[in-house]
C-alpha positions as CSV (number, residue, x, y, z in Angstrom):
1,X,0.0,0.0,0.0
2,X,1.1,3.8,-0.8
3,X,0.2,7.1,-0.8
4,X,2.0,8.4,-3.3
5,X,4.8,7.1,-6.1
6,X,4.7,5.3,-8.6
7,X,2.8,2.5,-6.7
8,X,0.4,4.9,-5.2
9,X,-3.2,3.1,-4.6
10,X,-4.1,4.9,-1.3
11,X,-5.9,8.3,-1.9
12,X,-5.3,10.8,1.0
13,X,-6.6,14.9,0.6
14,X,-7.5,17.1,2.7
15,X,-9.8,20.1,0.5
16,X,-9.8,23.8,1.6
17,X,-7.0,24.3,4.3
18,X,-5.8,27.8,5.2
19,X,-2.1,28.0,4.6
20,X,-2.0,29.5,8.2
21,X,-3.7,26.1,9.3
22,X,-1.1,23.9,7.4
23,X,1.8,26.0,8.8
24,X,0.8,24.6,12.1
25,X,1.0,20.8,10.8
26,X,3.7,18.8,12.7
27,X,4.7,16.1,10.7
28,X,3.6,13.8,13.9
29,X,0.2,14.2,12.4
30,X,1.0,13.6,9.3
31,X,2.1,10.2,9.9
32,X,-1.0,9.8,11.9
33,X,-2.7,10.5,8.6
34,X,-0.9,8.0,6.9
35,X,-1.5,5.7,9.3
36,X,-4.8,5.7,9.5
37,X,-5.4,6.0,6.0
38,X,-3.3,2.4,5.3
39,X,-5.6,1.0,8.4
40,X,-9.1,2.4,6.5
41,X,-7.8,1.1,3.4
42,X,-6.8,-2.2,4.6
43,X,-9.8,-2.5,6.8
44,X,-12.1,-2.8,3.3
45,X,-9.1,-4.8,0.9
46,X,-9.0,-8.0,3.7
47,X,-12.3,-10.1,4.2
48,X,-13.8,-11.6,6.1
49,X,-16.6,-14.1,7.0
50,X,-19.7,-13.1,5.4
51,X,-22.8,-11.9,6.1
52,X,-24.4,-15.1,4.9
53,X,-23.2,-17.6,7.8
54,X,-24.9,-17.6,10.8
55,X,-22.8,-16.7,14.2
56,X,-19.4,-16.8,12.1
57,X,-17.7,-14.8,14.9
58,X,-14.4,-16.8,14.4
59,X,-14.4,-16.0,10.7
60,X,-15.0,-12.2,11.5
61,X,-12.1,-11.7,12.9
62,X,-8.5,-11.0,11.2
63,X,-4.7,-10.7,12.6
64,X,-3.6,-7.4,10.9
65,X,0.3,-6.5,11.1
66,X,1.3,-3.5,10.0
67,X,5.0,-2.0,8.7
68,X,4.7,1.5,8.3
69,X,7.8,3.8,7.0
70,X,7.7,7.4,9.3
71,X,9.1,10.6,10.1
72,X,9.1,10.5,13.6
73,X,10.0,6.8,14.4
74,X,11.4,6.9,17.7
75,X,7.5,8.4,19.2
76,X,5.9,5.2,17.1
77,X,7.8,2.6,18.4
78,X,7.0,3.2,21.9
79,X,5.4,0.4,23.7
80,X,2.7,2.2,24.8
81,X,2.0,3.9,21.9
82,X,1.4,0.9,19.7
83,X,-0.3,-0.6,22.7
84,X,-3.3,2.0,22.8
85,X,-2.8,1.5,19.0
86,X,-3.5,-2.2,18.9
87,X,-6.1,-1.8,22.0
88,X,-8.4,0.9,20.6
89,X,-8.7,-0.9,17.0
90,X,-9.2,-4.3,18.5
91,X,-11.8,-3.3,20.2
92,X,-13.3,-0.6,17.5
93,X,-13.1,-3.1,14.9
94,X,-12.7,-7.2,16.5
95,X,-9.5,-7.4,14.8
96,X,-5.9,-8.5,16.5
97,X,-3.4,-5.6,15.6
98,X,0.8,-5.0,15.6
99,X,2.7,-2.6,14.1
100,X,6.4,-2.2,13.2
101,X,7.2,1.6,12.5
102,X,10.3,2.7,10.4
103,X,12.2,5.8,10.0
104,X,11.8,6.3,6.0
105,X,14.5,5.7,3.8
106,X,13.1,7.3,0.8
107,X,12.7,11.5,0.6
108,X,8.4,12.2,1.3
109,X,6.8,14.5,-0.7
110,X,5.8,18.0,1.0
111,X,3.2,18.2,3.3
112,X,0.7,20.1,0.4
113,X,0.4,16.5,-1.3
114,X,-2.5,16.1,1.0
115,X,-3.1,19.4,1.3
116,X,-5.3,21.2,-1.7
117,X,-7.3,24.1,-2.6
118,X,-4.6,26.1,-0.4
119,X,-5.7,29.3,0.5
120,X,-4.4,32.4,2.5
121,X,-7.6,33.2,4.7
122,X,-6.9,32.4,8.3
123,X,-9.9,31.0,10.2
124,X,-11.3,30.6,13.7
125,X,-14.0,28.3,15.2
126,X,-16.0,27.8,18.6
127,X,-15.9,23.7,17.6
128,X,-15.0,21.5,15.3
129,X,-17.0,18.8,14.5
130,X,-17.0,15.4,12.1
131,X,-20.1,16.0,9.9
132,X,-20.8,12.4,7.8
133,X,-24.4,14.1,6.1
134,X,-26.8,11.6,8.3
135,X,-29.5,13.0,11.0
136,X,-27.3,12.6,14.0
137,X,-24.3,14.9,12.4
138,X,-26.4,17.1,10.9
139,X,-29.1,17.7,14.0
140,X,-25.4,18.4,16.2
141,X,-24.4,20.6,13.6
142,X,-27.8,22.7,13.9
143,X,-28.0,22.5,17.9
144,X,-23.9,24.0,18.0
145,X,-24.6,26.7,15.1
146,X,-28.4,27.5,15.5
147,X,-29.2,27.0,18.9
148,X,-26.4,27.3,20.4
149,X,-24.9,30.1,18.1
150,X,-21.5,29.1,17.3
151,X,-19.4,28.8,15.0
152,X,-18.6,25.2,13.9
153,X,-15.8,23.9,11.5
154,X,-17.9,20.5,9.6
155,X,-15.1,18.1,9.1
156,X,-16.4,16.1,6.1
157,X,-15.2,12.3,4.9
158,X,-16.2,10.5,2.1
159,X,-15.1,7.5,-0.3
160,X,-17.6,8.2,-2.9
161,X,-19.0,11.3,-4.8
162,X,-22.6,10.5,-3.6
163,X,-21.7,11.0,-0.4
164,X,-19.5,13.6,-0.8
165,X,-22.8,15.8,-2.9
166,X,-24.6,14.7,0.4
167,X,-22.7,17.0,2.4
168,X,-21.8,19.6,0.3
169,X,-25.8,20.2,-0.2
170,X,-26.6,20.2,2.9
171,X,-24.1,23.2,3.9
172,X,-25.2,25.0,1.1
173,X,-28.6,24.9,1.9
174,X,-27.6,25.8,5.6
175,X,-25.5,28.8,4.3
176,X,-28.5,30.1,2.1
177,X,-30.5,30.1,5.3
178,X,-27.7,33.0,7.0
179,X,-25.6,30.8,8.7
180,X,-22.5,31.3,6.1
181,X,-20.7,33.1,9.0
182,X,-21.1,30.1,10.9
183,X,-20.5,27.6,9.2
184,X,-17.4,26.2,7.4
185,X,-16.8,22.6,5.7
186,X,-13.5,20.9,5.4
187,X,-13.9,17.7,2.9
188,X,-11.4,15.0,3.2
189,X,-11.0,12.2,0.4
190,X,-9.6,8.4,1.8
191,X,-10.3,5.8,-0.5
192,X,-8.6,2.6,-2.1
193,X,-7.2,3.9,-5.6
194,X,-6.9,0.8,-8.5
195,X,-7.9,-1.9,-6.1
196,X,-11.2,-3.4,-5.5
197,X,-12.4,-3.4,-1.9
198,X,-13.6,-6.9,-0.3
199,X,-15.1,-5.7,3.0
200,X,-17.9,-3.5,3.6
201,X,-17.6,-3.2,7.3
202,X,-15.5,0.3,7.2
203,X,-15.3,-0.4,11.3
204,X,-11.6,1.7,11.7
205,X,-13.5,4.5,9.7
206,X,-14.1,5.7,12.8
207,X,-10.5,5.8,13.7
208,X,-9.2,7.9,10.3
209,X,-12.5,10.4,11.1
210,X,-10.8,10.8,15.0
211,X,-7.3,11.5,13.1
212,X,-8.8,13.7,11.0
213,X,-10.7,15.6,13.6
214,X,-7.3,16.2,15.7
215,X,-5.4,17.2,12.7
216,X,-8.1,20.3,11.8
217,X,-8.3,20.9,15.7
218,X,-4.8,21.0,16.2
219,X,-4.5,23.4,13.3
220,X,-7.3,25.2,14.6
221,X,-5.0,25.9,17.6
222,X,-8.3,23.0,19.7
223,X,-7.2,20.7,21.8
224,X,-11.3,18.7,21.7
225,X,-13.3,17.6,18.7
226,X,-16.4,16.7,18.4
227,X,-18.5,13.6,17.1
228,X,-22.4,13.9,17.0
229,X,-24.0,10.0,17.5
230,X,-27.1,9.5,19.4
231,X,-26.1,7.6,22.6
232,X,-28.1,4.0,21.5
233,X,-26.2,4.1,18.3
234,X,-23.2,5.2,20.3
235,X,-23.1,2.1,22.6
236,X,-25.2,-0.2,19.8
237,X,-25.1,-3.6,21.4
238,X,-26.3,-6.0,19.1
239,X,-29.7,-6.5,17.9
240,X,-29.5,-9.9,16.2
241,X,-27.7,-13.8,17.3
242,X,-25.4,-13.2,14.6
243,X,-23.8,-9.7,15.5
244,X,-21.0,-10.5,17.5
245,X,-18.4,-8.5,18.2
246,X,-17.4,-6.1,16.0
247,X,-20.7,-7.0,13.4
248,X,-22.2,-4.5,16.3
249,X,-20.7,-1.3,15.0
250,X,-18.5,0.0,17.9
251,X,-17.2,3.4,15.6
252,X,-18.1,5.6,18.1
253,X,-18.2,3.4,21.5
254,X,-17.2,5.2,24.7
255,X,-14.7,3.0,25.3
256,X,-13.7,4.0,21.6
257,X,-13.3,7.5,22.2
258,X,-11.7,7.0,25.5
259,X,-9.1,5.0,23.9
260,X,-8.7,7.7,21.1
261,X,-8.2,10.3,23.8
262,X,-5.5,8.6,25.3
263,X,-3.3,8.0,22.0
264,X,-3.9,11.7,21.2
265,X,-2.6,12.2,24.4
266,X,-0.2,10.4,24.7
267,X,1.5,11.3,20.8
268,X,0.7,15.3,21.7
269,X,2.0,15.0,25.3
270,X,-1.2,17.3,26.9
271,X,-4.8,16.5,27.1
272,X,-7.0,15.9,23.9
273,X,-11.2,15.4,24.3
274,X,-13.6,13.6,22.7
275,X,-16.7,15.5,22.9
276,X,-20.6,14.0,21.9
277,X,-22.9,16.2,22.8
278,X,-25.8,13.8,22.0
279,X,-24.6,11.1,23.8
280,X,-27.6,11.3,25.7
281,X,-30.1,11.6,23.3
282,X,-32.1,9.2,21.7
283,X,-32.9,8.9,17.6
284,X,-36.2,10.6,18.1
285,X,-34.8,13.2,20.4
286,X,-32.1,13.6,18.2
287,X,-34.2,14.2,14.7
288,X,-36.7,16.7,17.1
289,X,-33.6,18.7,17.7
290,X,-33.8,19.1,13.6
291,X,-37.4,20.6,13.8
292,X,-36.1,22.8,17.1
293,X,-33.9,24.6,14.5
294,X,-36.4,25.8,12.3
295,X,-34.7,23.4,9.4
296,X,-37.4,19.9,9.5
297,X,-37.7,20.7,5.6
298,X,-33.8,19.5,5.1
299,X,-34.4,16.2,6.5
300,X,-35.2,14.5,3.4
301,X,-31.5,15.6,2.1
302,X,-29.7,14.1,4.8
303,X,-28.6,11.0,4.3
304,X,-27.8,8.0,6.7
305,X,-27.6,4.6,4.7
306,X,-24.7,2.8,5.1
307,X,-24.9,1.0,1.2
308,X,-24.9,3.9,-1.3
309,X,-23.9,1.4,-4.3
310,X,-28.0,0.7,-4.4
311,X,-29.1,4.2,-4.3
312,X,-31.1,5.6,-7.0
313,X,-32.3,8.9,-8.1
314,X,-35.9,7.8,-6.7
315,X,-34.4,5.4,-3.8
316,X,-31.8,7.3,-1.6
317,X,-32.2,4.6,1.4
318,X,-31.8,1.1,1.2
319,X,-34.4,0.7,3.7
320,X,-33.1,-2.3,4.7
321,X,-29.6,-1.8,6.5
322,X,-29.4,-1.4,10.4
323,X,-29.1,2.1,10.2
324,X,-31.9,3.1,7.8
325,X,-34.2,0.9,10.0
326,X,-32.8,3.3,13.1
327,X,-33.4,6.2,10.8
328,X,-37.0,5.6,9.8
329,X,-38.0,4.6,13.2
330,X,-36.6,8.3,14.6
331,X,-37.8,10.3,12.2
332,X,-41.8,8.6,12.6
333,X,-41.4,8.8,16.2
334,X,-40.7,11.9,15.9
335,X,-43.2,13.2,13.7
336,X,-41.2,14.4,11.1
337,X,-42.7,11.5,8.3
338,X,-44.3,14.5,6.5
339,X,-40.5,16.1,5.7
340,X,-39.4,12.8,4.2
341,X,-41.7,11.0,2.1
342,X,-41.9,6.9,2.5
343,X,-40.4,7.1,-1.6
344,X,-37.4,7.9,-0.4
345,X,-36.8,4.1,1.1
346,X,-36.4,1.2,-1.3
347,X,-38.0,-0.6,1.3
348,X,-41.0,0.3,3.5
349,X,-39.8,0.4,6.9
350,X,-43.8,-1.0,8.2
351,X,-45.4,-2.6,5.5
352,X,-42.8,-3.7,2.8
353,X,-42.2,-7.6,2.3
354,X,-39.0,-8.4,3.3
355,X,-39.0,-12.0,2.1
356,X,-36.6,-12.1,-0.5
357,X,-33.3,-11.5,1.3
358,X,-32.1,-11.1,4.8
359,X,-33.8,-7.9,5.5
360,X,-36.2,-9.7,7.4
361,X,-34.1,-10.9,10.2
362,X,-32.6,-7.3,10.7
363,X,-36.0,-5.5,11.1
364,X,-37.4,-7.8,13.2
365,X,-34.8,-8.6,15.6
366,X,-34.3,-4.6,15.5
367,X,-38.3,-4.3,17.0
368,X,-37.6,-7.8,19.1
369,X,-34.6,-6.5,20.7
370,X,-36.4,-2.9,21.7
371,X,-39.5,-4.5,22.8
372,X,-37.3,-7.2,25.3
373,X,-35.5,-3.7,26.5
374,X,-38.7,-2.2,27.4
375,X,-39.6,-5.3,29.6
376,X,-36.5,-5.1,31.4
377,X,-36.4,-3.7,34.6
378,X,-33.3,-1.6,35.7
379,X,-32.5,-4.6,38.7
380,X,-32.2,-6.8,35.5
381,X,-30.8,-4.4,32.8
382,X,-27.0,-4.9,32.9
383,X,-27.5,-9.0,33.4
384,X,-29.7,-9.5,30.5
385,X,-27.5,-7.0,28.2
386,X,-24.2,-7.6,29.2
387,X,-22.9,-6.2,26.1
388,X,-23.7,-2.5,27.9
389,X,-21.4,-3.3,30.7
390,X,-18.5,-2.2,28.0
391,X,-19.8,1.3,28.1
392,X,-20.6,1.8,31.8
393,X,-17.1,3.1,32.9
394,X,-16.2,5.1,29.9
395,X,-17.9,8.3,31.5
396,X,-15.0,10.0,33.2
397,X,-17.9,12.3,34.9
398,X,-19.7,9.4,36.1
399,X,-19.4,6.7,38.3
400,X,-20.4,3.5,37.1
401,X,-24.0,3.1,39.1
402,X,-24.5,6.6,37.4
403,X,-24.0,5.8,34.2
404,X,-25.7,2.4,34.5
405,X,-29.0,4.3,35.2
406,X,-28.3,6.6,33.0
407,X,-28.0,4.1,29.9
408,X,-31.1,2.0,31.4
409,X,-33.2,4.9,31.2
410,X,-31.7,5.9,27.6
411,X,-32.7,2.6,26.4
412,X,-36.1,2.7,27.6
413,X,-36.8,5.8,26.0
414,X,-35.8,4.5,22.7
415,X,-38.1,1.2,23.4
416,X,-40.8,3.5,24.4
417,X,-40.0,5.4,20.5
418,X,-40.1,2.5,18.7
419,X,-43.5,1.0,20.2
420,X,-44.8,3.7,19.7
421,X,-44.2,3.7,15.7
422,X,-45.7,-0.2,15.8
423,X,-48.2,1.2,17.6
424,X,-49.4,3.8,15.2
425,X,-48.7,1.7,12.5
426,X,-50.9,-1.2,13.6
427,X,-53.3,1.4,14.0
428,X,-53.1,2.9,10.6
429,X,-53.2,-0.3,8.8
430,X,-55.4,-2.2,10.6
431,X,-58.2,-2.4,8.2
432,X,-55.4,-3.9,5.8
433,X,-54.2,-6.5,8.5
434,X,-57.5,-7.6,9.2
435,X,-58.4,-8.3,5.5
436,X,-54.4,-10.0,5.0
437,X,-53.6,-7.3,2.2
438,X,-50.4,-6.4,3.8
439,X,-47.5,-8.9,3.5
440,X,-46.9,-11.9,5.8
441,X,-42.7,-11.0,5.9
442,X,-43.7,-7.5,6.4
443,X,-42.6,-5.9,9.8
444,X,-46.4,-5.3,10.8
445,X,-47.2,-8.3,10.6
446,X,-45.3,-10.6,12.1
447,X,-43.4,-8.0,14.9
448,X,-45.8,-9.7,17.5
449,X,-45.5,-13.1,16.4
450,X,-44.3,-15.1,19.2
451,X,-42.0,-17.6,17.8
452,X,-40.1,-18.6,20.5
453,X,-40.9,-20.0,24.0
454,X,-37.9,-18.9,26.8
455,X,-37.5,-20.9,30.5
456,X,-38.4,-19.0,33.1
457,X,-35.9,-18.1,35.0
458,X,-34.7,-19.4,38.5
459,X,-37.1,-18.5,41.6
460,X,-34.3,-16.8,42.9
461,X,-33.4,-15.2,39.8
462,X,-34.0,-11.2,40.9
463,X,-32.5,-11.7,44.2
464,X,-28.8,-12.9,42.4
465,X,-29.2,-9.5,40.0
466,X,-30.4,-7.3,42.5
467,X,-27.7,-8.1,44.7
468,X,-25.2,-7.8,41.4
469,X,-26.4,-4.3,40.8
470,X,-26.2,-3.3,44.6
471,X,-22.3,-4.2,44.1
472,X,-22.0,-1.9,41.2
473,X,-24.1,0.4,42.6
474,X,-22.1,1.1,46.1
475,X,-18.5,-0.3,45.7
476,X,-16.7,0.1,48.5
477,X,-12.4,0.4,47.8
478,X,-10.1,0.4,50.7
479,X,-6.5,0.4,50.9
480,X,-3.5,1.1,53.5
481,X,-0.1,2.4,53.4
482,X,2.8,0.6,54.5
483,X,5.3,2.6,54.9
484,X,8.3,0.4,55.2
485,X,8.0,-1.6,53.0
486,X,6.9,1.1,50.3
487,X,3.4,-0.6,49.6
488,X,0.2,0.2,49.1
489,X,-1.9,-2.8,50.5
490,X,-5.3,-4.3,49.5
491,X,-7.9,-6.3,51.4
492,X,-7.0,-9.2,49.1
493,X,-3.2,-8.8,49.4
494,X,-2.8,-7.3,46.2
495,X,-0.4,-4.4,46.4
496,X,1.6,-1.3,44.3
497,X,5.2,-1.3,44.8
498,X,8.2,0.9,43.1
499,X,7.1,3.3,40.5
500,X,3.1,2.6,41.3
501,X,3.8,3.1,45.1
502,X,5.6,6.9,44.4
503,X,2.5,8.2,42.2
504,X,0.2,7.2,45.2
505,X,2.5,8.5,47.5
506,X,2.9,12.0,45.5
507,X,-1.1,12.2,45.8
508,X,-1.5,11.1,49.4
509,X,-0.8,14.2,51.7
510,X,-3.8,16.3,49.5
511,X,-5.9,13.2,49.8
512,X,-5.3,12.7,53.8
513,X,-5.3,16.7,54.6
514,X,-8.6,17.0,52.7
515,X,-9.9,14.1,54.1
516,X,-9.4,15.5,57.3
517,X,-10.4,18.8,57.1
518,X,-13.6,17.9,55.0
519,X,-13.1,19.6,51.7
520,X,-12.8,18.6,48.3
521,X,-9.4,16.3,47.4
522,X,-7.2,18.9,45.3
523,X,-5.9,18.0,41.8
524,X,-2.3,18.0,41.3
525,X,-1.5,19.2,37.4
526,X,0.3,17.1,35.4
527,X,3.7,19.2,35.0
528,X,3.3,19.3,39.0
529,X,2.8,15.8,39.6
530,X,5.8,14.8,37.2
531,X,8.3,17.5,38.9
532,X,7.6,15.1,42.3
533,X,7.8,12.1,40.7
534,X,11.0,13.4,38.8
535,X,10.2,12.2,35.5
536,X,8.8,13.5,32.0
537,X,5.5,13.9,31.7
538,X,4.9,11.1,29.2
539,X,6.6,8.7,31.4
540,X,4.1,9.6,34.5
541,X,1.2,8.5,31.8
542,X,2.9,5.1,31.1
543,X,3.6,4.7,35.2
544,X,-0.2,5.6,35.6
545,X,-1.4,3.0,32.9
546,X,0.9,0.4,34.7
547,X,-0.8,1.2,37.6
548,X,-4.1,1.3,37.2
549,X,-3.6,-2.5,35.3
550,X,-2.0,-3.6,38.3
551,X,-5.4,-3.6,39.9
552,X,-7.8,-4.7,37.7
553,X,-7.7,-8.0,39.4
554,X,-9.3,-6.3,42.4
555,X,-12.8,-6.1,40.1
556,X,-12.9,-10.0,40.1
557,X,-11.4,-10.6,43.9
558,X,-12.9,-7.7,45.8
559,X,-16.2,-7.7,43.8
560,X,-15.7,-4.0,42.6
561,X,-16.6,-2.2,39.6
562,X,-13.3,-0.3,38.5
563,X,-12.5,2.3,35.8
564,X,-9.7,3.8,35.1
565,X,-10.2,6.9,37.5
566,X,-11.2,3.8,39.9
567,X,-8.2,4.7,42.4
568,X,-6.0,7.4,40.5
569,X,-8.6,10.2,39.2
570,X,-8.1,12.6,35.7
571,X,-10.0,15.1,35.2
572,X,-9.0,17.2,31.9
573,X,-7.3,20.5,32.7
574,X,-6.9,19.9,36.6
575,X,-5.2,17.2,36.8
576,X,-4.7,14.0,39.0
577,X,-5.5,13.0,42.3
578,X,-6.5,9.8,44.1
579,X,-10.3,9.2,44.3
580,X,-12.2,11.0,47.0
581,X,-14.3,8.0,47.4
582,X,-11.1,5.8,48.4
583,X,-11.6,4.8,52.2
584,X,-7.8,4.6,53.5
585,X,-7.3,1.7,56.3
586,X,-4.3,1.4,58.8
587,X,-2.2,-1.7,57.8
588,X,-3.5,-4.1,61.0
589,X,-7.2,-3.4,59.6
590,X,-6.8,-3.9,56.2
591,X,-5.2,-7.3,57.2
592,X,-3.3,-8.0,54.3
593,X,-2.5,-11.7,53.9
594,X,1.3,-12.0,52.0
595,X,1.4,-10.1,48.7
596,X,0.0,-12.5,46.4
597,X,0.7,-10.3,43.7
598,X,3.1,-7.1,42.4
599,X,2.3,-4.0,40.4
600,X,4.6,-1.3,39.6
């Protein structure tokens, strides 16, 4: 693979950059460019199983090993670099990952090879954003620049000129309506050039829309970017047997953008954010924010399908994919079907036979999945969906029983949205059910057919997940300092020694003196906390990664729920300090049996 040469078959540009922005390009960045573009690129040329064989979850998954000629080897080959690497794509796309970085032997072209339509304007934004053309970027892009009135920088990528039209109409239109001041769009091209793609997965496209984000943020003089996903989409666990792992699109995960923040991080050496504003938000409450904004009558242009090879002049949804279904179930429960016409999907989302292929299976287990949501109670939630339990520590400004109820009740909302479309629609067509005019494959009619019968479970069932979610709910983390021998000590004999016992100890006289005096635990900044500890500041990350691994044992032993502010807390901008809901022990009450095991 290449980007450019005489073997070039890798297509990287980056449209409309202000030469003031380029100037401010290190070339760090622009091997992260590169990189990501070979990982996009070799994400779609490697296949895998297909979507014809029933739970092929061994088959999906692919051992990807990368050799990748850089300008700034010496930052790539550090171990923790290509271990966020390989950890944030693995679990973004189900795939094992390795890389071996070189320092290029041949001259690289200049920097404006990516770079076109160079011009001398300088520009400043309130945010920039990713903008992909579907409801969920284009509603964020409305609630920053309309309701919110600022100025957003729409970071646009696209393999294909349909998509690419997609965009570029819909911030046309938005500029005719007065928002030009406010609104600027920045189209990126990354596609396969010559070679025929085998995979239509895209799951690391994610991953070269993060890198692109930093790169216009960091020229922007930003140190945050911002994705726009409604939060069911976001965490989207999956909906049918047959979507395992990575089939369950994890592009914009929590944990995703978590691990994105900490290679940003890490390569940058100061805090970089993830921002999604409608992480919160369901579909429906996401496509009302469209009608908040004066602007329901450029619905119909967005565009959210995720298989534009079958769209037609006539047919702009396939109807069919996991993502239209989403679509079409938002935009009724909204009440926005009058601003796009039924037309515009190949297939009827409600009454359309879905016989002929596998669109069957998706739509139903789709309403199945959201109907066995809504009958969940909270006690039950995380044990009957344990796929969620992924996302429940990814919210550095919640704790874990927080964000647990705060995902239930996200869920339910979205269960509540889409009964409520079966609902009307049963209602609508019921003349047409009763006299068996409407098809026997079609959603209507069969999304009530039982045709399954489940065990019940054991009579003591909701006792066992009660007391489950109690322990995630009130987790209770003590530990004790022993001094001479340099330790900290847990209940089950696990302890931090050496370079894991100095950051504790560097955060321990704020933690005691606050404790004491009842106030809030103070955060020691970064630069601060490395000046104690006597070491750079990207060697106090790797000592706090170590660190916080060195007790993740503790979640199984001590039956806590642990994330990676757990014991050591970060907050962006203020710093570290050790948890304020820690409960420090003297050593004869902790009674730690011998060390069983050694971090640090």
């Amino acid at each position: 693979m290449d980007v450019h040469g005489k073997g070039k078959n890798v297509n990287l540009r980056i449209d409309c950059i202000t030469r003031t922005m380029l100037a401010n390009v290190p070339e760090l960045l622009v091997d992260l460019l590169e990189i990501a573009a070979y990982i996009y690129c070799a994400d779609q040329r490697l296949s895998r199983g297909t979507a014809q064989l029933a739970n092929f979850g061994e088959s999906w998954r692919r051992n990807l090993h990368f050799t990748i000629p850089v300008r700034e080897p010496g930052l790539w080959q550090q171990d923790e670099v290509q271990r966020l690497l390989a950890d944030t794509l693995g679990f973004l796309s189900d795939d094992s990952y390795s890389f071996e970085f070189r320092k290029a032997t041949r001259p690289f072209l200049s920097r404006d090879l990516y770079f076109h339509d160079l011009i001398d304007a300088s520009a400043d934004y309130d945010v920039v954003s990713m903008f992909s053309g579907g409801v969920d970027s284009f509603a964020g892009a409305l609630q920053d620049a309309v309701l919110r009135n600022r100025s957003v920088c729409l970071v646009g990528h696209s393999s294909s000129t349909k998509v690419r039209s997609i965009q570029q109409k819909l911030v046309e239109e938005l500029k005719a309506r007065g928002l030009e001041r406010r609104i600027t769009y920045i189209p990126v091209w990354v596609t396969n050039e010559n070679v025929r793609t085998s995979d239509y997965t895209q799951r690391t496209r994610s991953f070269l829309f993060a890198c692109l984000g930093l790169v216009i943020a960091h020229m922007s003089g930003k140190d945050s970017f911002t994705f726009y996903e409604n939060g069911v989409v976001s965490i989207n666990p999956p909906v049918a047997g047959d979507v395992v792992g990575g089939r369950a699109t994890r592009t914009t995960h929590p944990r995703v953008f978590r691990g994105l923040e900490e290679l940003f991080s890490t390569l940058l050496d100061r805090p970089i954010t993830i921002a999604n504003p409608l992480q919160w938000l369901t579909k429906r409450e996401v496509t009302t924010l469209v009608q908040e904004a004066g602007m329901a009558e450029l619905l119909a242009l967005t565009n959210s399908c995720t298989r534009p090879r079958s769209w037609t002049a006539a047919h702009k949804h396939c109807g069919a994919c996991s993502q239209c279904i989403d679509r079409r179930f938002g935009v009724l429960a909204a009440g926005l079907g009058e601003h796009e016409p039924a037309l515009n999907y190949k297939v009827d989302l409600l009454t359309a036979d879905r016989s002929a292929s596998d669109d069957l299976r998706m739509a139903v287990s789709y309403v199945s999945f959201f109907r066995r949501v809504g009958a969940t109670s909270k006690e039950r939630f995380l044990v009957d969906f344990p796929e969620i339990v992924s996302a429940i520590n990814c919210f550095p400004d919640l704790s874990a029983a927080e964000a647990g109820d705060r995902i239930y009740n996200l869920f339910q909302r979205q269960a509540k949205a889409v009964e409520s479309v079966i609902t009307a629609g049963l209602k609508e067509h019921a003349a047409a059910l009763f006299r068996n005019e409407l098809p026997a494959a079609s959603l209507l009619s069969i999304s009530f057919a039982r045709n399954s019968v489940e065990a019940p479970p054991p009579a003591n069932y909701d006792s066992q997940a009660k007391a489950f979610i109690d322990r995630l709910a009130a987790p209770v983390f003590e530990f004790a300092i022993d001094q001479s021998a340099k330790q900290v000590v847990f209940r089950d004999g696990t302890t931090l020694t050496d370079a894991s016992f100095r950051i504790v100890e560097a955060l321990l006289e704020n933690f005691r003196s606050a404790k004491a005096e009842g106030r809030e635990v103070p955060f020691v900044r970064p630069p601060d906390l490395a000046d104690r500890l006597g070491i750079t500041e990207q060697s106090m990350r790797t000592q706090l990664t170590r660190l916080r691994d060195a007790i993740e044992p503790l979640a199984v032993s001590l039956g806590l729920v642990l994330d990676q502010d757990s014991f050591v807390e970060n907050r962006p901008r203020a710093g570290y300090r050790l948890n304020p809901r820690l409960c420090e022990l003297s050593l004869a009450d902790i009674r730690a049996p011998t060390p069983r095991r050694e971090g640090g």
